[in-house]
C-alpha positions in Angstrom: -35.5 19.3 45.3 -35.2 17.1 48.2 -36.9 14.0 45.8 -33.7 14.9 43.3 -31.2 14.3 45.8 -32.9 11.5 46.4 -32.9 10.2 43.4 -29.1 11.0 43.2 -28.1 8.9 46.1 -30.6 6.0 45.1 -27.9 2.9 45.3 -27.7 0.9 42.2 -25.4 -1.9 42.6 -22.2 -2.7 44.4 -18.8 -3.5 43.5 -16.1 -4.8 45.7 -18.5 -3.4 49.2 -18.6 0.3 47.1 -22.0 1.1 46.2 -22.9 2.7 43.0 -25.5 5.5 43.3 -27.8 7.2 40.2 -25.6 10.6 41.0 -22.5 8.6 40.1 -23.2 7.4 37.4 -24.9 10.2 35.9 -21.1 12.0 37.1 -19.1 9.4 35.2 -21.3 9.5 31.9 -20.4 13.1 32.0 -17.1 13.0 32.5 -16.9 10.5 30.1 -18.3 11.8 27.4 -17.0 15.7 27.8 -13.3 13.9 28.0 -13.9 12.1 24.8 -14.8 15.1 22.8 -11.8 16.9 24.6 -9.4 14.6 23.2 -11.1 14.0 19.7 -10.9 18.0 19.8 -7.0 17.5 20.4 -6.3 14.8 18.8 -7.4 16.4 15.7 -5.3 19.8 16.7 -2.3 17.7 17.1 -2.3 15.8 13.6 -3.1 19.3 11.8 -0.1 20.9 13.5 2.3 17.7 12.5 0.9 17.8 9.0 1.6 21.3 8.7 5.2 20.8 9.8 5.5 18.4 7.5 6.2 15.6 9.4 6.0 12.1 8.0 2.1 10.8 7.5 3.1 7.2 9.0 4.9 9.2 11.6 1.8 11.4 12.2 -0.4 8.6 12.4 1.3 6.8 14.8 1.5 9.3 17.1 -2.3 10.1 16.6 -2.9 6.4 17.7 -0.8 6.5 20.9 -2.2 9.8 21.9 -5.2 8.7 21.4 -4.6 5.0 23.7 -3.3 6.8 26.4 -5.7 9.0 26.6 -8.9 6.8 26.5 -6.8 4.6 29.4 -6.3 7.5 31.5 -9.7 8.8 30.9 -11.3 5.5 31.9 -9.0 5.5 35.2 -10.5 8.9 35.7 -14.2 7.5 35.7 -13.0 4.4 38.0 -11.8 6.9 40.3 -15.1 8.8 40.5 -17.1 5.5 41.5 -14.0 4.6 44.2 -14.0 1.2 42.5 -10.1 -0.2 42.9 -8.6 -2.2 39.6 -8.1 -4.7 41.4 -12.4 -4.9 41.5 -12.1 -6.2 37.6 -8.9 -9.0 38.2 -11.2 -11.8 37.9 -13.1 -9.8 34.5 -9.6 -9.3 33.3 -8.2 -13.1 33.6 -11.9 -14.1 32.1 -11.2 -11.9 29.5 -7.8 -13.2 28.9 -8.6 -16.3 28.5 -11.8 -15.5 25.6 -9.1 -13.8 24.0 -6.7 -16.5 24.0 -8.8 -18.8 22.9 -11.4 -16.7 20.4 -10.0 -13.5 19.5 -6.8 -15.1 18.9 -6.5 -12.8 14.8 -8.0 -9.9 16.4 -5.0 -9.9 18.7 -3.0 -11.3 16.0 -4.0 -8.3 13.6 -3.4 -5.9 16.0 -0.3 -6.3 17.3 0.2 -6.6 13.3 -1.0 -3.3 13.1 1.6 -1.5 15.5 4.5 -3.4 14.3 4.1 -2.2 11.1 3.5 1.4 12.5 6.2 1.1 14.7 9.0 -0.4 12.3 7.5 0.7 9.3 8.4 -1.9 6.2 4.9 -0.6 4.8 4.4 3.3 4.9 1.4 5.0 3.8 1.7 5.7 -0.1 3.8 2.7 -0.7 2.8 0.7 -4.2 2.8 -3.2 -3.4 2.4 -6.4 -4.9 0.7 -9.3 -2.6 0.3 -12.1 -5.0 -1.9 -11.0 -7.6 -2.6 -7.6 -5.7 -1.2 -4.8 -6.6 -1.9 -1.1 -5.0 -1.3 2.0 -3.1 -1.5 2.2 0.6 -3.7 4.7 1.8 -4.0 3.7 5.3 -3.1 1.6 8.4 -5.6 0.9 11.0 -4.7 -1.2 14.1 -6.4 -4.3 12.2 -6.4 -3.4 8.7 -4.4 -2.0 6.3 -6.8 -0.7 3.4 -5.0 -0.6 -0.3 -6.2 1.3 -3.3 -6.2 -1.4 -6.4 -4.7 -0.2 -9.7 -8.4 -0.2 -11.1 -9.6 2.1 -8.1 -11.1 -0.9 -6.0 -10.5 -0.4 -2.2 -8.8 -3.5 -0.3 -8.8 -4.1 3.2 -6.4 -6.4 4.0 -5.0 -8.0 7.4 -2.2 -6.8 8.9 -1.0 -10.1 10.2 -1.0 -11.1 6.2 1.2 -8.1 5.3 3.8 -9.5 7.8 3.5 -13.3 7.1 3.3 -12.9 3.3 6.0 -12.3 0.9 5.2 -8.8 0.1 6.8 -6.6 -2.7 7.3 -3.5 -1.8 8.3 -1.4 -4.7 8.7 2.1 -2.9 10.5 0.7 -0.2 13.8 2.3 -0.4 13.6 4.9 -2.9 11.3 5.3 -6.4 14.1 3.7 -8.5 12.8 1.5 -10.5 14.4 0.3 -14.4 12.2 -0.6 -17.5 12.9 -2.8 -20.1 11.6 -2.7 -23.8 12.6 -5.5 -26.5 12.4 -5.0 -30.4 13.3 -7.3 -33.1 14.1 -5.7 -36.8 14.5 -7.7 -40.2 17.7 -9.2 -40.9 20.2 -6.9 -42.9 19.3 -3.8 -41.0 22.1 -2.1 -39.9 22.4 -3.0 -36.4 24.8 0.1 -34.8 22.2 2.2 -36.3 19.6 0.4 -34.7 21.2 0.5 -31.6 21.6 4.2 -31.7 18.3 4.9 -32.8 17.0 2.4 -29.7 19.0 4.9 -27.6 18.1 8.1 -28.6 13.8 7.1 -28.0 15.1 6.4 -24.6 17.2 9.3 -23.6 14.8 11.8 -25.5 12.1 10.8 -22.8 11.6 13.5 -19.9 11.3 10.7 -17.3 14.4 8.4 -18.4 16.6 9.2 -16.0 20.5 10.0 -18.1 22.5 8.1 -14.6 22.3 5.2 -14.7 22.1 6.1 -18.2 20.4 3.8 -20.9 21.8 0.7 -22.1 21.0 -1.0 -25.3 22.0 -5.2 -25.9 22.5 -6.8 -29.4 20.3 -9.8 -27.4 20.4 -12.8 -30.0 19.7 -13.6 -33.7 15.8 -14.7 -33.8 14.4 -17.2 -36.0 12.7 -14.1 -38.0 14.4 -10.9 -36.4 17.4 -9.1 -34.9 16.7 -9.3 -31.2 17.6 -5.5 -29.2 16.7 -5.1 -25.6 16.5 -2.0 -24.1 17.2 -1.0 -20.2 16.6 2.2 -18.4 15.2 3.9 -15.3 13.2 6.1 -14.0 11.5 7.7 -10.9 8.1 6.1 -10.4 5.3 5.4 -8.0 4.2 2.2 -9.5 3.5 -0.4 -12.1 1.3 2.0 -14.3 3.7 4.6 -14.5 6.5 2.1 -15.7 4.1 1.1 -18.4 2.9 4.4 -19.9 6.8 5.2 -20.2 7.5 1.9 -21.9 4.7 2.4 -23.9 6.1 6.4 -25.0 9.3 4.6 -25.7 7.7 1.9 -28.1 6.0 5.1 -29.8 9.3 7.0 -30.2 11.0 3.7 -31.8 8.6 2.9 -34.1 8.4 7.1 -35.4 12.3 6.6 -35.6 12.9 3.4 -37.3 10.1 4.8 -40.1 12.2 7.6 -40.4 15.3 5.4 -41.1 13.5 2.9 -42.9 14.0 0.2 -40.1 11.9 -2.5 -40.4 10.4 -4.3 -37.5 10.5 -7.9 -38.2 7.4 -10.3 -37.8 7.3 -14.0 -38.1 8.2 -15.6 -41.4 9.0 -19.4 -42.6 10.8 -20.3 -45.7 8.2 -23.7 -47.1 10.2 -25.9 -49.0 8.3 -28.6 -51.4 9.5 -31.8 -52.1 8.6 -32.9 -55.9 6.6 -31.1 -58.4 4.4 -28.3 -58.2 1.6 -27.9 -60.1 -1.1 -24.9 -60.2 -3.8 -25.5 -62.7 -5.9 -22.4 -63.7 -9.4 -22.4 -62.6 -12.3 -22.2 -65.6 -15.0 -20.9 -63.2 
């Protein structure tokens, strides 16, 4: 027993003239590590108990990341405290470390202060459909360096935050899920265009998801080299660019099942050949 304590007060090293025993250390190591499954425990109570009250998911997880920062500071204070070394022991670490930071961490730093901006101000929120360049997606997270989009094919994308914030961005969810679709059709000359219109119109407001205010709104666009030009507006609720489509597509189905009815024709491309001179066609004896 007496070689244990021993082995407890065997000095170490020594910090700022406080010297740092095995007993300690051992102390802190404990402490350390029954803290951090305390507040994983908690932190995980706390986001359950938001989530059930409904509470906005960005909301939730910024909340989840300050608890869990203030925490792990005031937990590491609490192991400094057991070893008796003073903060002011690690000024000289703390400038060093400034200074590899400011010179070589500079988009770690750059990403993470990224990363809470957009938590804290939120122009990007978790479930929002946007377009970066050639990119488009759903957010399904934001981490502090980050943010990690699901592709409209199902690829995952992790993505800087500093990018999301220096970019131009589109943002289609931003505001609300408002978003209008637009479908063009061009029949043959000497169809009768009011009834085309109204036939445009009723594919459109027979659709579940076409939204009756703002209501649909057909244009007489232009006469086409080979076809009566109608463009069609509406909107709808939707999440993103593949929703949009599949309505445009229903629409496209509805008008062409309409104008057969009718007997609307859709135009396609024709050219009138006019031939200068004589034209002869000789039969063929083979």
């Amino acid at each position: 027993m007496e070689n244990f304590r021993e082995i407890l007060r065997f000095a170490l090293f020594t910090i700022n003239e406080q010297t740092i025993t095995v007993g300690q250390l051992l102390l802190v190591f404990a402490v350390l590590l029954i803290g951090y499954y305390l507040i994983h425990k908690s932190n995980k109570l706390i986001v359950a108990r938001l989530t059930k009250q409904d509470i906005d998911r960005d909301l939730v997880l910024l909340i989840q990341r300050l608890y869990l920062i203030v925490t792990l500071v005031l937990l590491g204070l609490v192991a400094l405290s057991f070893l008796n070394v003073p903060l002011t022991a690690f000024a000289f670490v703390s400038g060093a470390l400034a200074i590899g930071i400011g010179f070589g961490a500079q988009n770690i730093v750059n990403n993470f202060i990224s990363g809470w901006i957009l938590m804290w101000e939120r122009p990007i929120r978790i479930g929002d459909f946007l377009e970066i360049g050639e990119v488009k997606g759903t957010v399904e997270t934001i981490n502090t360096r980050s943010t990690r989009i699901r592709r409209t094919d199902g690829v995952h994308l992790l993505i800087p935050n500093s990018q999301l914030l220096e970019t131009m961005v589109v943002n289609w969810t931003l505001i609300d899920r408002l978003l209008r679709g637009h479908v063009r059709v061009g029949v043959a000359y000497g169809s009768p265009v009011k009834k085309v219109a109204e036939l445009i119109e009723q594919a459109a407001r027979d659709h579940k998801d076409v939204l009756a205010t703002p209501e649909p709104l057909v244009i007489f666009e232009d006469f086409g080299d080979s076809a009566l030009i109608f463009d069609l507006y509406f909107w709808i609720h939707a999440v993103g660019e593949r929703d949009l489509r599949v309505i445009r597509s229903d629409i496209r189905f509805a008008i062409d099942e309409l104008f057969a009815r009718n007997e609307i024709v859709i135009a396609f491309p024709q050219r009138d050949i006019h031939v200068d001179g004589a034209l002869r066609i000789e039969k063929s004896t083979i």
